[in-house]
C-alpha positions in Angstrom: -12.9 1.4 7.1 -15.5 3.4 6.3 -15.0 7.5 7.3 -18.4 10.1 6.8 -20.2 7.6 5.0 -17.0 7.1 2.3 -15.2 4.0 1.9 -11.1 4.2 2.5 -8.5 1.7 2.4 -4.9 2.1 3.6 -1.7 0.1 2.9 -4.1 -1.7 0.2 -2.3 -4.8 -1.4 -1.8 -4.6 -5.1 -0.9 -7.7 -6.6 0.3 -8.5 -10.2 -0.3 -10.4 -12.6 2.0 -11.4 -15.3 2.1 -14.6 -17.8 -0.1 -16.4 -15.6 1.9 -15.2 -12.4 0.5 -13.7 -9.5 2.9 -12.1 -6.9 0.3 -10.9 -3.9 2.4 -8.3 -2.2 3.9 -6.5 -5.5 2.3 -2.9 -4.1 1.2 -1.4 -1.4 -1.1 1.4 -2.5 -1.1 4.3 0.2 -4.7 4.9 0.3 -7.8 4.1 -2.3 -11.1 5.8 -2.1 -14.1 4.4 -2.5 -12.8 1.5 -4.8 -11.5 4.6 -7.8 -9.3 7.1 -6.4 -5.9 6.3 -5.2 -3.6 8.8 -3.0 0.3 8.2 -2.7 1.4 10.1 0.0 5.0 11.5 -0.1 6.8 13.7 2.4 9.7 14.9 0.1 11.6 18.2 -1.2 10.2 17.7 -4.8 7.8 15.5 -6.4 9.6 14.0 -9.4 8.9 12.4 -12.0 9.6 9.0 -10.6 6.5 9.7 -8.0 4.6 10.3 -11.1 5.4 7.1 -12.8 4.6 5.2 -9.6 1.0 6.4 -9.0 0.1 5.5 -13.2 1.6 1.7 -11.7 -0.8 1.8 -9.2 -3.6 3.1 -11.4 -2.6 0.8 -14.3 -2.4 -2.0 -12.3 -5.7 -1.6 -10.3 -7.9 -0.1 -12.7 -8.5 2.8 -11.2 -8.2 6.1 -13.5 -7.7 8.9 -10.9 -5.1 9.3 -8.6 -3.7 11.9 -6.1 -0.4 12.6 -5.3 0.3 14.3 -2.1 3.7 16.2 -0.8 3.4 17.0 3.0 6.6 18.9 3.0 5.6 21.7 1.4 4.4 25.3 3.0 0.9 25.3 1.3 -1.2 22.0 1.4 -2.1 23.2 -2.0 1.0 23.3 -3.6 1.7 19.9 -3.0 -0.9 18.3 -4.4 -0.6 16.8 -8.3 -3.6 15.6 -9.8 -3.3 12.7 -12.3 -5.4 11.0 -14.6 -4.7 7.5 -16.4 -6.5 7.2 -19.5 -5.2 3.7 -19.9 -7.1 0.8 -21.4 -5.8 -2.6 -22.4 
């Protein structure tokens, strides 16, 4: 789908590869940008550090090296926003 001129996919399979194994459905990736940026979306009390460890999956295991992760269930929009960067290279 493409939104303003931006590219944007949601619910974007995320396979994995392992040993010369491919399972197609391992991860569903909330929403990627334009091919690089990926945004998990959570609607919880806190983000932990379990959210944290999810979104470097996703980035690790697409490629990508910027993701977003996103609380709804906070007062400020702002405060619920973590920004993370994988640095990550095989």
């Amino acid at each position: 789908m493409v939104l303003r001129g931006i590219q944007v996919e949601r619910q974007r399979k995320q396979p994995i590869h392992y040993k010369g194994l491919e399972i197609d459905e391992g991860y569903r990736i909330d929403v990627l940008v334009e091919g690089k940026v990926i945004l998990e979306l959570k609607v919880v009390d806190h983000l932990n550090n379990i959210h944290i460890a999810q979104l470097l999956t996703y980035l690790k295991l697409s490629g990508c090296t910027l993701g977003y992760l996103i609380n709804f269930n906070v007062k400020l929009l702002k405060d619920g926003i973590k920004r993370i960067v994988n640095e990550y290279e095989e």
